[in-house]
ROSE-4610 file (N, C-alpha, C; in Angstrom, 1 decimal, always signed):
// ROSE-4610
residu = [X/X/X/X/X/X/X/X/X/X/X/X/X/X/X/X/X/X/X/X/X/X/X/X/X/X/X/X/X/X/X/X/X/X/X/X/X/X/X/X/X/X/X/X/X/X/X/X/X/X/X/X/X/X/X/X/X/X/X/X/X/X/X/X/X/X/X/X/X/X/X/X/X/X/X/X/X/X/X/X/X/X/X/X/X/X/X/X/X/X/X/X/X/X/X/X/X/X/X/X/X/X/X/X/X/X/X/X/X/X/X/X/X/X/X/X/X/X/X/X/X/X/X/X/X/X/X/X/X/X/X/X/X/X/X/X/X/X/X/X/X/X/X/X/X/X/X/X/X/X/X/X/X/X/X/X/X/X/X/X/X/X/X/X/X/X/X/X/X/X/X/X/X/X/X/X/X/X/X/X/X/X/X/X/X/X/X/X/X/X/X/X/X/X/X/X/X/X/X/X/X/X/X/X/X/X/X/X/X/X/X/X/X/X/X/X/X/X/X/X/X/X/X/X/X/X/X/X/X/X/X/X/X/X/X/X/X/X/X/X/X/X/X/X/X/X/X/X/X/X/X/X/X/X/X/X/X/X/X/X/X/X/X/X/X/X/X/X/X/X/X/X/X/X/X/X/X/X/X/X/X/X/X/X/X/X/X/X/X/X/X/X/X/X/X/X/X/X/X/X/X/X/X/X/X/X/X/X/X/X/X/X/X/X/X/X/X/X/X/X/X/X/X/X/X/X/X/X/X/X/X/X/X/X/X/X/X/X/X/X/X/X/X/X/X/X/X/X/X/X/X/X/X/X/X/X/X/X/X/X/X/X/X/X/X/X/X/X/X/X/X/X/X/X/X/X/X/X/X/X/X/X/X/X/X/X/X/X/X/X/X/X/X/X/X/X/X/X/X/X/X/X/X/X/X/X/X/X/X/X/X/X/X/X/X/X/X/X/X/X/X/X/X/X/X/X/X/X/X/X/X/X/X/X/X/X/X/X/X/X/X/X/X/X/X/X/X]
num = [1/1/1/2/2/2/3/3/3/4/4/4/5/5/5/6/6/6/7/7/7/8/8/8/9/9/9/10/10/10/11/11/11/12/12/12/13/13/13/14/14/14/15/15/15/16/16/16/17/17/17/18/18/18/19/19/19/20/20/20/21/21/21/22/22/22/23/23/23/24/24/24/25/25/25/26/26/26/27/27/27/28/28/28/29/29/29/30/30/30/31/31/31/32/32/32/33/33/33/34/34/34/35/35/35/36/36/36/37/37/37/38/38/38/39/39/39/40/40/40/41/41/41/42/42/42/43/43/43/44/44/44/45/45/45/46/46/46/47/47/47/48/48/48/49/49/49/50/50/50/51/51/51/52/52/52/53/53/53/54/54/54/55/55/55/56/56/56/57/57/57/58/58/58/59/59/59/60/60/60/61/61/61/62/62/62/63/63/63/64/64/64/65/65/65/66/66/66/67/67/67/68/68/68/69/69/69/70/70/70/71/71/71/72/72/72/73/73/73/74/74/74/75/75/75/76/76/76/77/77/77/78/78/78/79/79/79/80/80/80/81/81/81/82/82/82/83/83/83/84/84/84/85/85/85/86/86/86/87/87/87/88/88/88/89/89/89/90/90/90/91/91/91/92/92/92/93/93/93/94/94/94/95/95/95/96/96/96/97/97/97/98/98/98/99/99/99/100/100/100/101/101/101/102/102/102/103/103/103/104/104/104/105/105/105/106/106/106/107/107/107/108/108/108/109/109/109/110/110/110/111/111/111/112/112/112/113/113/113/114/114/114/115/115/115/116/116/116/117/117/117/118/118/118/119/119/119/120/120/120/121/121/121/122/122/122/123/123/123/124/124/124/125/125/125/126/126/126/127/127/127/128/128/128/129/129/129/130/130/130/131/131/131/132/132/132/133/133/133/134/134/134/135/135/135/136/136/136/137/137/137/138/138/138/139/139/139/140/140/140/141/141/141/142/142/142/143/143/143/144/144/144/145/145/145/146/146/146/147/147/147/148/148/148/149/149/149]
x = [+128.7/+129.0/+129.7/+130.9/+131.7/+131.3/+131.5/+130.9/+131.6/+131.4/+132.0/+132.9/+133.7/+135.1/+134.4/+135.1/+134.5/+134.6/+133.6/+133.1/+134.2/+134.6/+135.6/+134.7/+134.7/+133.7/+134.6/+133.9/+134.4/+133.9/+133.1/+133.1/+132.0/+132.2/+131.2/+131.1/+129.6/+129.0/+128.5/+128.2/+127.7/+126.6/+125.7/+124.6/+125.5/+125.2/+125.9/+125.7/+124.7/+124.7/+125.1/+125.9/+126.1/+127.7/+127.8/+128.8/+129.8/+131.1/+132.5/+131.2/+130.6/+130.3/+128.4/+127.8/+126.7/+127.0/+127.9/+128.4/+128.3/+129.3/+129.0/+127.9/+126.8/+125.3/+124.6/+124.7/+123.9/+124.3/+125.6/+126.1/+125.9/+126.1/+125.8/+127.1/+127.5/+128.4/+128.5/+129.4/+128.9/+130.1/+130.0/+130.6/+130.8/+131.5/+131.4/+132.3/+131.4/+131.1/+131.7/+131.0/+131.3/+131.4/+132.0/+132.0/+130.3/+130.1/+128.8/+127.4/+128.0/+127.2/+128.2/+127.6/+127.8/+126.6/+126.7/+125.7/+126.2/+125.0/+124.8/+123.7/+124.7/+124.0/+123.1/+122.0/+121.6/+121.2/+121.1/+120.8/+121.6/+121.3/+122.6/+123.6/+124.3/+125.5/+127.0/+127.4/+128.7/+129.6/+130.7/+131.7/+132.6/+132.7/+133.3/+132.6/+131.7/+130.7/+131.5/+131.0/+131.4/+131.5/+132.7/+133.1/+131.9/+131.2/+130.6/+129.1/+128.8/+127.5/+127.1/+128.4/+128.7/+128.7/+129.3/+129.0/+128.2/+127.3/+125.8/+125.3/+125.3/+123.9/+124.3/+125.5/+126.3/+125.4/+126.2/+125.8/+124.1/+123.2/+121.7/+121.4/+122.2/+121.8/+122.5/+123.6/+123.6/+122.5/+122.4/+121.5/+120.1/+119.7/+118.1/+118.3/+119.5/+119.6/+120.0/+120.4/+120.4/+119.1/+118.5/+117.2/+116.4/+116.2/+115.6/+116.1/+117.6/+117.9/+116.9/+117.7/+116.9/+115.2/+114.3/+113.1/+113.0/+113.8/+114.1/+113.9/+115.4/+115.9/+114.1/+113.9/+112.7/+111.5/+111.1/+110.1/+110.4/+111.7/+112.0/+112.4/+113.0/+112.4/+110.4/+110.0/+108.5/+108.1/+108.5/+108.2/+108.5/+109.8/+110.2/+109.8/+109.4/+108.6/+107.3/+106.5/+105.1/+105.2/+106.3/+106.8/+106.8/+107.7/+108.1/+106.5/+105.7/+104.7/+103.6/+103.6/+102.7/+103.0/+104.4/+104.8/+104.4/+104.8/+104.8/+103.1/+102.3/+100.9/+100.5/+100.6/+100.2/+100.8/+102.1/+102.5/+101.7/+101.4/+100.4/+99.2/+98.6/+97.5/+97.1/+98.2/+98.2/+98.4/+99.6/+99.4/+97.9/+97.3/+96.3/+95.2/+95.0/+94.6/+94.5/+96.3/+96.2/+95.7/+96.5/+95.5/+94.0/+93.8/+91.7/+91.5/+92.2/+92.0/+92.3/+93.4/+94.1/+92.8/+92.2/+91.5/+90.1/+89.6/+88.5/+88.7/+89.7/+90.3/+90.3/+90.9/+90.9/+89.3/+88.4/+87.1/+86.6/+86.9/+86.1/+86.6/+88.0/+88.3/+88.1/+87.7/+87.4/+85.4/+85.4/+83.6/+83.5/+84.4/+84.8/+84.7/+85.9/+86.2/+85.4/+84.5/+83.9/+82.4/+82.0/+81.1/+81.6/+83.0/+83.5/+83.1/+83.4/+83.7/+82.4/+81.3/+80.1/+80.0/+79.9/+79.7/+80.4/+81.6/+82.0/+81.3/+81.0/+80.6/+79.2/+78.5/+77.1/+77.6/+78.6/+79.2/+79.8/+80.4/+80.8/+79.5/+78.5/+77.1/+76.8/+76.3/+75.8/+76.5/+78.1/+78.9/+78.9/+78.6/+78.7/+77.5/+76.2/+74.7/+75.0/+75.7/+75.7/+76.4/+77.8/+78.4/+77.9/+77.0/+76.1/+75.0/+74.3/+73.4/+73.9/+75.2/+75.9/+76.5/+76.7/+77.5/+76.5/+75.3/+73.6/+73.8/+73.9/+73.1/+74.1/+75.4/+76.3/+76.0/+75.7/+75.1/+73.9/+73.0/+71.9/+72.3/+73.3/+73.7/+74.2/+74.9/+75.8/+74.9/+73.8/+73.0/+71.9/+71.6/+70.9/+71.8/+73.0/+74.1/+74.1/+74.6/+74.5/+73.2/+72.2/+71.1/+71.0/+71.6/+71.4/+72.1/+73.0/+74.7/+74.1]
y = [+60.2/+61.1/+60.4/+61.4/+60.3/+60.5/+59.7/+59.9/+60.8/+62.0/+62.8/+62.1/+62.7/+62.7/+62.8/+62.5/+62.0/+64.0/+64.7/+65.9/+66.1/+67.5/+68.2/+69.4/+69.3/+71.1/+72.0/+73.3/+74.3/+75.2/+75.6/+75.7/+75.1/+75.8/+75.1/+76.4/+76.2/+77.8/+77.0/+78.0/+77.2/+78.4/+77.9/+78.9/+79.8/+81.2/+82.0/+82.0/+80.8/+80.9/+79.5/+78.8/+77.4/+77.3/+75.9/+75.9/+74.9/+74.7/+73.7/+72.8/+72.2/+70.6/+70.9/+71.6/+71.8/+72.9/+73.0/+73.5/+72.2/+71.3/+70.5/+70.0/+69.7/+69.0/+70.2/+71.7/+72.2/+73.1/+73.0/+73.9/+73.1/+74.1/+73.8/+72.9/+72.2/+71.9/+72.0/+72.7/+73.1/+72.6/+71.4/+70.7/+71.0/+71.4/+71.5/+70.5/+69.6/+68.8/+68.6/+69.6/+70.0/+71.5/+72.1/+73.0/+73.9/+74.6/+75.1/+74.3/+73.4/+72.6/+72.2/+73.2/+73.0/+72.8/+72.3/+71.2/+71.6/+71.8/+72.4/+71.2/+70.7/+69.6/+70.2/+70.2/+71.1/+70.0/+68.8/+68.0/+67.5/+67.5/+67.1/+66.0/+66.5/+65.4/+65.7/+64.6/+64.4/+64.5/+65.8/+65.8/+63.9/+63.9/+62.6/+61.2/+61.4/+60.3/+59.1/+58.3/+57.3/+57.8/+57.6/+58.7/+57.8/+56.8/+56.2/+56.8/+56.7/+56.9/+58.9/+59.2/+60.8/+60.9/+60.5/+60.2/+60.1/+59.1/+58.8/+60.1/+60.6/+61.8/+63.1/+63.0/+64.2/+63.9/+62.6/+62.2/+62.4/+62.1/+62.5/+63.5/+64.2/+65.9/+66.5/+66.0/+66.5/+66.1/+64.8/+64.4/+64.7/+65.2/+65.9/+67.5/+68.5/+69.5/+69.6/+68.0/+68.4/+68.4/+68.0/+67.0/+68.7/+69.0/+70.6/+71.4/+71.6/+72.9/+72.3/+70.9/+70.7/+70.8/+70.5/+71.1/+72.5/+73.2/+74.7/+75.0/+74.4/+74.7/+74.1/+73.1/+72.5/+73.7/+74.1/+75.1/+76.5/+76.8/+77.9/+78.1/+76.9/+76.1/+76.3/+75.5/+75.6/+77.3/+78.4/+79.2/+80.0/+79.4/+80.8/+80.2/+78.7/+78.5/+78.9/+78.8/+79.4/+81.2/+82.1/+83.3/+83.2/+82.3/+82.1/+82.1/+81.2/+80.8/+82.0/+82.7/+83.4/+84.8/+85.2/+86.0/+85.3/+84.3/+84.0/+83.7/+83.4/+83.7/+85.0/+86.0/+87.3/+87.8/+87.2/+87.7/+87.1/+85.5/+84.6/+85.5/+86.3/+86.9/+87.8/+88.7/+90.3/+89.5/+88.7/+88.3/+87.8/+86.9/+86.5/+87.5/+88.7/+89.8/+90.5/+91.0/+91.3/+90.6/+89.3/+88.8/+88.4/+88.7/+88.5/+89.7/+91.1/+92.2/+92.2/+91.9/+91.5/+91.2/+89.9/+89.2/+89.5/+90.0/+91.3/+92.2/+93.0/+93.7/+92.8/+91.9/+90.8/+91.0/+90.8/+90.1/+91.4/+92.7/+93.6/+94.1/+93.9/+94.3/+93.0/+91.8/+90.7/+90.7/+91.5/+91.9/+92.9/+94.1/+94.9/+94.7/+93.8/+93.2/+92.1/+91.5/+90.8/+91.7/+92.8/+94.0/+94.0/+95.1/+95.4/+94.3/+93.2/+92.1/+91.6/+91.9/+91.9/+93.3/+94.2/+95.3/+95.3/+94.2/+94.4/+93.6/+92.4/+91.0/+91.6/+92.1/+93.1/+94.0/+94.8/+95.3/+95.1/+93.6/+93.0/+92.1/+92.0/+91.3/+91.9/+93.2/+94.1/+94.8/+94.9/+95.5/+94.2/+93.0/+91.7/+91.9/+92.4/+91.8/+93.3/+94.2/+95.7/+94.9/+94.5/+93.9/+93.3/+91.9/+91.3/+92.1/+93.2/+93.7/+94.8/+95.3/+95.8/+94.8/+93.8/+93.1/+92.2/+91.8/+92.1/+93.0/+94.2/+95.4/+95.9/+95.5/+95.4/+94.5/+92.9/+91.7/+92.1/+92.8/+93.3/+94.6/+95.2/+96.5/+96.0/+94.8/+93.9/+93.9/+93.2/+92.2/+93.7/+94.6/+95.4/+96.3/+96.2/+97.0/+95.8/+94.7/+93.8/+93.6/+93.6/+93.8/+94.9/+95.8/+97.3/+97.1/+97.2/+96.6/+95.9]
z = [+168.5/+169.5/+170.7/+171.1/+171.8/+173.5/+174.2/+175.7/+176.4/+177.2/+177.7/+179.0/+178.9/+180.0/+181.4/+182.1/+183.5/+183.7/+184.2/+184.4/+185.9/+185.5/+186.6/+187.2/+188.7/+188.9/+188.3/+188.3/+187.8/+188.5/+189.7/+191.1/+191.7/+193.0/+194.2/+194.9/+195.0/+195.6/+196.7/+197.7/+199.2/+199.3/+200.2/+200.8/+202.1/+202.4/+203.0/+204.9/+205.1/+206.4/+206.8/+206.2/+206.3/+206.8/+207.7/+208.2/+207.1/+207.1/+206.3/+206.1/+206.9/+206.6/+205.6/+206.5/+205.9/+204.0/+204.0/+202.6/+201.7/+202.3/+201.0/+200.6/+201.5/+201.1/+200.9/+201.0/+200.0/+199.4/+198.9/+197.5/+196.2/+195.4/+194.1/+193.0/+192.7/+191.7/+190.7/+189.7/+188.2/+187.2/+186.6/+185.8/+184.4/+183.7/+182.0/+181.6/+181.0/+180.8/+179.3/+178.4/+177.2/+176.9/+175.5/+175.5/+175.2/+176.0/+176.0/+177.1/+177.4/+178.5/+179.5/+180.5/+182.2/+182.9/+183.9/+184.9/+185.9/+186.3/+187.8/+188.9/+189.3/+190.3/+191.2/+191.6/+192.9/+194.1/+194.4/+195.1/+195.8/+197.1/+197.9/+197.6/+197.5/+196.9/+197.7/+197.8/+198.2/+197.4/+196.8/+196.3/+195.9/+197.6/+197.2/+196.9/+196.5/+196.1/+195.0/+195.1/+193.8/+192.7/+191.5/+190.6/+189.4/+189.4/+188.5/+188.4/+190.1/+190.3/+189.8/+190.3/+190.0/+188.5/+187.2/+186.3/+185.7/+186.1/+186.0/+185.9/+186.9/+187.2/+186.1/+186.0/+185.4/+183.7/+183.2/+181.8/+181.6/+182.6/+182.9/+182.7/+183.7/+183.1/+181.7/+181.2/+179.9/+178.9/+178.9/+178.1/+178.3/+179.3/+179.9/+179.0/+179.0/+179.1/+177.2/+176.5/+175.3/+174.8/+175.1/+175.3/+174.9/+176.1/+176.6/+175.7/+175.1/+173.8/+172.7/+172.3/+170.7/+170.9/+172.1/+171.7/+171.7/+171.8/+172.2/+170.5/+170.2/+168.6/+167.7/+168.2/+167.4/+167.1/+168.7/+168.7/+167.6/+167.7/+167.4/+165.7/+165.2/+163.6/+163.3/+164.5/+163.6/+164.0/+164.8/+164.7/+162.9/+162.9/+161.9/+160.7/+160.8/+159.1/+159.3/+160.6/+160.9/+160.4/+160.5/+160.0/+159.0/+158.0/+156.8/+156.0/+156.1/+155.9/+156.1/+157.0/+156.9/+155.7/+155.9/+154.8/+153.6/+153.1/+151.8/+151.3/+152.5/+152.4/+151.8/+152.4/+152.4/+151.1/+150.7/+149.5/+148.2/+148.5/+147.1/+147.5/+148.6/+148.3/+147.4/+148.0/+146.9/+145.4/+145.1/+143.7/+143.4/+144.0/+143.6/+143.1/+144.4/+144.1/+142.7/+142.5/+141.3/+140.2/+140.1/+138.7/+138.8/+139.8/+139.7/+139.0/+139.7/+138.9/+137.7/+137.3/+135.5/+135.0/+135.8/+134.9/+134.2/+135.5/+135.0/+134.0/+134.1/+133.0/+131.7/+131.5/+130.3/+130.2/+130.7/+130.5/+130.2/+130.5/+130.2/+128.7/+128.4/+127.2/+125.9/+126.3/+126.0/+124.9/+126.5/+125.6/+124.6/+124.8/+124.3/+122.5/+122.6/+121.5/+120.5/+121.9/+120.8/+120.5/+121.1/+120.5/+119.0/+119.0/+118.6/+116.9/+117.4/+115.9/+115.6/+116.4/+116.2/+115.4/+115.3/+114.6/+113.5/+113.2/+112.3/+111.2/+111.9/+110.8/+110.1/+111.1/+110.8/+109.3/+109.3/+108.4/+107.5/+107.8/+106.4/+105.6/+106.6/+105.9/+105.1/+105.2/+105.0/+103.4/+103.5/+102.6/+101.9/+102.0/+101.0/+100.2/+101.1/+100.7/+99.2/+99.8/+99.1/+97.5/+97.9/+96.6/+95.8/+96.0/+95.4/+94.7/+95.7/+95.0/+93.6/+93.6/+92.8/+92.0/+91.9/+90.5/+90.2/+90.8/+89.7/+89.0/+89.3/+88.8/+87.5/+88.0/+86.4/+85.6/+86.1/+84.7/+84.5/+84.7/+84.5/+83.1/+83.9/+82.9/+81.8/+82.1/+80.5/+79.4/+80.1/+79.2/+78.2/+79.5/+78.3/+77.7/+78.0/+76.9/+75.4/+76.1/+74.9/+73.9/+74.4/+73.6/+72.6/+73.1/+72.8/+71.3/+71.7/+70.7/+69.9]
């Protein structure tokens, strides 16, 4: 960043009950300095003061007053991620929400289902114990058919 140019006023306001001489120790000088940064001296100062010492004070208050935006810009950064962040909160909530809901649902159609395959295995026990007892009851039928024969 390069050093600014030795600072030109861009006016001089005086207080309204002040005489030529008491104007210059308490009006205001307002320097732009840069584009978007002007400096407003308020301390009595002599126009014609040393152009170094003038300088000085000028480069101070730029640098005080960038100083002062960027925590400005800083604050105003952690605000809108503190926003960002609270939306995207509220949003992971409701999803969370929903899939707890989902998930209950899973769990109730889950039991469901294993009823369900419980009543079946009961039913294939049952239709197995039945098969068995019917293909006895055919080698049973063989053997007194074949006797018979």
């Amino acid at each position: 960043m390069s050093e600014p140019s030795f600072p030109v006023p861009t006016s001089f306001q005086v207080s309204n009950d002040g005489s030529q001489v008491e104007e210059k120790k308490t009006g205001y000088l307002n320097y732009e300095v840069e584009p978007g940064f002007t400096i407003r001296l308020r301390q009595n100062i002599d126009p014609a003061m040393d152009p170094k010492k003038l300088k000085r004070i000028v480069s101070n208050r730029v640098a005080a007053q960038k100083s002062r935006w960027k925590k400005l810009q800083y604050v105003d950064d952690l605000v809108k991620k503190s926003r960002d962040l609270n939306w995207q909160v509220s949003m992971l909530r409701s999803q969370v929400e929903m899939a707890s809901e989902q998930k209950q649902c899973l769990e109730r159609e889950k039991m469901e289902l294993k009823e369900c395959m419980a009543g079946w295995i009961q039913r294939f026990i049952s239709d197995q114990g039945e098969i068995e007892a019917n293909t006895a009851e055919i080698e049973r039928l063989k053997k007194k058919m074949a006797h018979m024969i």
